[in-house]
C-alpha positions in Angstrom: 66.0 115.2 75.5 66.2 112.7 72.5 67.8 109.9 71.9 69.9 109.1 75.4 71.2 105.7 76.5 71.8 105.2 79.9 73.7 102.4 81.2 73.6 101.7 85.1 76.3 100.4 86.3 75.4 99.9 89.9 74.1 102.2 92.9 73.9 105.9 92.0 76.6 105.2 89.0 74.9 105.2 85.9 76.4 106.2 82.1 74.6 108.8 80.0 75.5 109.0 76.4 74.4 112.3 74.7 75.0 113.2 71.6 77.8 111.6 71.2 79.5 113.0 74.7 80.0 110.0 77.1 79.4 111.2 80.8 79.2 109.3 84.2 77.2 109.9 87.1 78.9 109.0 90.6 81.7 106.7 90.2 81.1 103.5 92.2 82.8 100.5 91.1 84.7 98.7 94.9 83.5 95.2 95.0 80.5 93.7 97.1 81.4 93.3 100.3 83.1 96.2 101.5 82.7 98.3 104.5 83.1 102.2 104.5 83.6 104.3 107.8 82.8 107.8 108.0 83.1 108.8 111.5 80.5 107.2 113.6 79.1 105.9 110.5 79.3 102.6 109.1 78.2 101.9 105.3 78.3 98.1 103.8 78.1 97.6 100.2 76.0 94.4 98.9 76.7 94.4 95.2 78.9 95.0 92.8 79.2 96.8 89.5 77.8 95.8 86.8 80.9 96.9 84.5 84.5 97.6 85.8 86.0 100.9 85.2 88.3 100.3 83.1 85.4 98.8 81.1 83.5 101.9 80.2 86.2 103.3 77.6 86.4 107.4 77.2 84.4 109.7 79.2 84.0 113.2 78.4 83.1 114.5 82.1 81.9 113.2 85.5 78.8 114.6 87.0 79.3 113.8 91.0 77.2 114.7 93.6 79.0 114.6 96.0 82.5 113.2 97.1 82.0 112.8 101.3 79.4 109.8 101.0 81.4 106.3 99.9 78.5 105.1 98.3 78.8 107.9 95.6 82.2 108.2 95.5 84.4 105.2 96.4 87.9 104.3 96.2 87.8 103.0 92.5 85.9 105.6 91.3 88.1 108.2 92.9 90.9 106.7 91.5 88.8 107.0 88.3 88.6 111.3 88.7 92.1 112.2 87.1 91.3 110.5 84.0 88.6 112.3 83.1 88.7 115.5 81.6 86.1 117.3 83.6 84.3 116.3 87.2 81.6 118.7 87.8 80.5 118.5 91.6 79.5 121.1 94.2 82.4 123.8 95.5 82.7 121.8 98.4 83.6 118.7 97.1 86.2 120.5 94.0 88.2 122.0 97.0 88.7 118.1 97.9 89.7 117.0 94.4 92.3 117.4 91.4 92.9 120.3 89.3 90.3 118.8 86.6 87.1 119.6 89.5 85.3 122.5 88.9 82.5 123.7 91.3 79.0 124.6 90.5 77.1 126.4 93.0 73.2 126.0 92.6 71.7 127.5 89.1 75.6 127.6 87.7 75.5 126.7 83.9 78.6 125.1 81.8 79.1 123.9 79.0 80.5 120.8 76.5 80.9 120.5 73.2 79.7 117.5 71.2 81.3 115.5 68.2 78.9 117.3 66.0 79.2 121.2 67.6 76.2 121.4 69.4 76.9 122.7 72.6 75.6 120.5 75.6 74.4 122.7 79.0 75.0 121.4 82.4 73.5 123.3 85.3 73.7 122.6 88.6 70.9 122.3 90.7 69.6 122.5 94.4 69.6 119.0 96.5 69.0 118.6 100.2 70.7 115.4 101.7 67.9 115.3 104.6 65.6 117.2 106.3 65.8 120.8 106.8 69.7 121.1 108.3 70.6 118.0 106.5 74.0 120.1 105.4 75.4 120.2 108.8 75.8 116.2 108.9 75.3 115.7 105.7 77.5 117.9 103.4 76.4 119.9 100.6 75.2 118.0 97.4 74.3 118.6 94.2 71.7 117.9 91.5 72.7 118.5 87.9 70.2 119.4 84.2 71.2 118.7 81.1 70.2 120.5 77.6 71.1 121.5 74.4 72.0 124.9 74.1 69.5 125.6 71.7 67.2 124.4 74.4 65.3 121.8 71.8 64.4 118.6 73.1 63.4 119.1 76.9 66.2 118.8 79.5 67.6 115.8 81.2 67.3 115.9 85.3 69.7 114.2 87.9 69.0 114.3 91.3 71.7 113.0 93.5 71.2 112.5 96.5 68.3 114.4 97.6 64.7 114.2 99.5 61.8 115.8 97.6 61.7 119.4 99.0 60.7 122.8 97.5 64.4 122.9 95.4 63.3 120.1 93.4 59.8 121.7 92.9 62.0 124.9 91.9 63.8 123.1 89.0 60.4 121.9 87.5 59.4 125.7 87.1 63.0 126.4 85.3 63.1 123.0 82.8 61.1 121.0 80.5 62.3 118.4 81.9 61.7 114.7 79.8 64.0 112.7 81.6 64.3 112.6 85.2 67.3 109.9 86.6 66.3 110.1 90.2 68.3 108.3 93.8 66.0 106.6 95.8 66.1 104.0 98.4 64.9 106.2 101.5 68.2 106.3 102.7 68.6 106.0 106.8 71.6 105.6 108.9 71.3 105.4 112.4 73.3 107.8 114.4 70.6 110.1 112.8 67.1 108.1 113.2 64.0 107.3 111.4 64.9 110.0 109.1 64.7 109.7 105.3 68.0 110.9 103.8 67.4 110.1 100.3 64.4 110.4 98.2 61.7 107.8 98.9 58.3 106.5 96.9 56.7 109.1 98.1 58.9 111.6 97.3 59.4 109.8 93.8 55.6 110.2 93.4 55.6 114.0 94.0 58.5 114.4 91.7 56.8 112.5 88.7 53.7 115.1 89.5 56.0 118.0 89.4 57.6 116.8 86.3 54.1 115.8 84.1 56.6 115.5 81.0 59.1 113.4 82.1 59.8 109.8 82.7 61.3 108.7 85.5 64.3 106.4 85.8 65.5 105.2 89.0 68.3 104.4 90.7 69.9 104.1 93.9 68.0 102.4 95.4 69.8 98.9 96.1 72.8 97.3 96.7 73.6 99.1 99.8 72.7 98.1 103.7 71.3 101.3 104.5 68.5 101.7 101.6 64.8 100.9 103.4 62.8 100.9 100.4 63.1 98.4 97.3 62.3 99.1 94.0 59.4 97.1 94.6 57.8 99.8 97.1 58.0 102.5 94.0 56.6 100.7 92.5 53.7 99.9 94.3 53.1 103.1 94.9 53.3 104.2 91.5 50.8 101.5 90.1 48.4 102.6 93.0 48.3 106.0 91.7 48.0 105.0 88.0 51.6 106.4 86.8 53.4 102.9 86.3 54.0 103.9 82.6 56.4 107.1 84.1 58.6 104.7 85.3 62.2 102.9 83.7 63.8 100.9 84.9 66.9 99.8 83.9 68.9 96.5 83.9 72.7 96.6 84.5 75.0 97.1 82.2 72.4 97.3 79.5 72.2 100.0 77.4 69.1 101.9 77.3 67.4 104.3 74.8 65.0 106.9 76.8 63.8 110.2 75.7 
């Protein structure tokens, strides 16, 4: 996909402008500092955003993961949801929200229309917060493609929140994918153990493999107390295997051109 800026604003939040449609990835914009409690869970937020909401001016739609997990969804950015016309997210999550939520189980296709008619695809994709059985702690979560409808330039991937597994591998068969906007962090919390619940360098690694077209641009990965891995690791791990040049990364709040 051709001529994309991406913006990230801080943790998984991250704006994608595309032809001319304006859409936001997980809405995180609560201040350093805070502390989110999901049951026996305790998550502590280190940074901010890098723009405020109210900064970003118009969006067109909302791709969310997820909604149970603060640190994709938190109070701002739900506060965020009504505004926008559309929030695309898994069934699960659109039973929780507004009227303006629509669900998309895995392999569901939607669509938006640019400024200039073209007609912008958005499927949802498979994501495993976890190890096998993640979704019976974890939730169901959701990865998203982008495309043209016309299918011309190559698609644009989102993970969310996901471990490398065989449902990523699936989406490489399905898209030319170019761009690949991938959570990290090898996320661990520890009512569960030493268990990776986002994707980490390793995973990132198998990913780029999988995806031989696409460059990859991470995110996620800091600013949180429960992240293990630092973009540092990635990229270690990258350089060791000669594939430095498939990563971006991107500074916050600065607009970037990929694709």
């Amino acid at each position: 996909m051709k001529n994309v800026k991406l913006t990230l604003i801080g943790g998984p939040t991250v704006l994608l402008e595309v032809g001319g449609l304006r859409l936001l990835t997980d809405p995180t914009f609560d201040p350093a500092g805070q502390d989110y409690h999901l049951g026996p869970v305790t998550l502590h937020k280190l940074s901010g955003p890098a723009q405020a909401a109210e900064a970003l001016g118009r969006l067109d739609a909302v791709l969310l993961s997820h909604e149970q997990h603060s640190d994709n969804l938190d109070q701002t950015g739900r506060e965020l949801l009504p505004t926008v016309p559309h929030v695309f997210t898994t069934p699960q999550s659109a039973a929780n929200l507004g009227p303006n939520a629509h669900g998309l189980a895995p392999w569901t296709t939607t669509y938006l229309t640019a400024p200039d008619g073209r007609r912008l695809s958005i499927t949802a994709t498979p994501a495993r917060h976890g190890p096998h059985g993640a979704e019976a702690f974890s939730g169901d979560v959701t990865g998203f493609v982008l495309q043209w409808a016309d299918d011309s330039e190559g698609a644009l991937y989102i993970s969310g929140d996901t471990v490398w597994y065989e449902g990523v591998a699936e989406i490489a068969q399905r898209f030319d994918v170019r761009v690949a906007l991938v959570n990290l962090g090898a996320a661990r919390i520890e009512v569960v153990g030493p268990i990776d619940l986002t994707m980490n360098a390793a995973g990132a690694l198998e990913t780029a493999r999988a995806f031989p077209n696409a460059v990859l641009v991470p995110a996620h990965y800091e600013g949180w107390a429960h992240f293990q891995e630092p973009g540092t690791e990635v990229a270690r791990v990258f350089a060791a295997a000669g594939l430095t040049n498939r990563l971006l990364w991107l500074a916050p709040g600065v607009a970037t051109e990929v694709g």
